[in-house]
C-alpha positions, 0 to 999 in steps of 0.5 A: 500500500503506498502513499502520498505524504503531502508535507506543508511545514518543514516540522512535517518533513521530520515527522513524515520520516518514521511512515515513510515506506516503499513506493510512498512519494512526497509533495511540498506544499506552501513553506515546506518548498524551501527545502529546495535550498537544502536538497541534502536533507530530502529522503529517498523517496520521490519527492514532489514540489507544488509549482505555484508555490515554488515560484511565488517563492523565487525558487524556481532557480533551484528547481532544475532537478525536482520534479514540480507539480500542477493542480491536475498533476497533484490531483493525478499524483493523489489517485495513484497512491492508496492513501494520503497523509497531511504533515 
């Protein structure tokens, strides 16, 4: 069964951590988009980024190597995974 953690904080990407498990997947939303300033402290999971929120954050410079997500993309993203998870 696998997820999808939908990570709003960067307090939540800690928290997410221990439920973390094979064929999860991660979606930043809101504050939680400057973890792309430390890419370092991603875990190995794929990991998505909300595009809206990376760019009204000036991050899109930092974005080449993530994957970034559209409304229609996070919605098909939610229906792929057997469950969600809000951090």
């Amino acid at each position: 069964m696998s997820h999808c953690h939908v990570v709003q904080t960067i307090e939540g990407l800690a928290r997410s951590r221990a439920f973390l498990g094979d064929g999860d997947v991660l979606v930043f939303f809101g504050e939680a988009v400057q973890l792309l300033l430390t890419p370092d402290k991603l875990p190995s999971v794929p990991c998505h980024f909300m595009e809206n929120d990376v760019a009204a954050r000036g991050l899109v410079p930092f974005a080449s190597e993530v994957a970034l997500l559209t409304t229609a993309d996070f919605v098909a993203l939610l229906v792929h995974h057997d469950k969600q998870v809000a951090w």
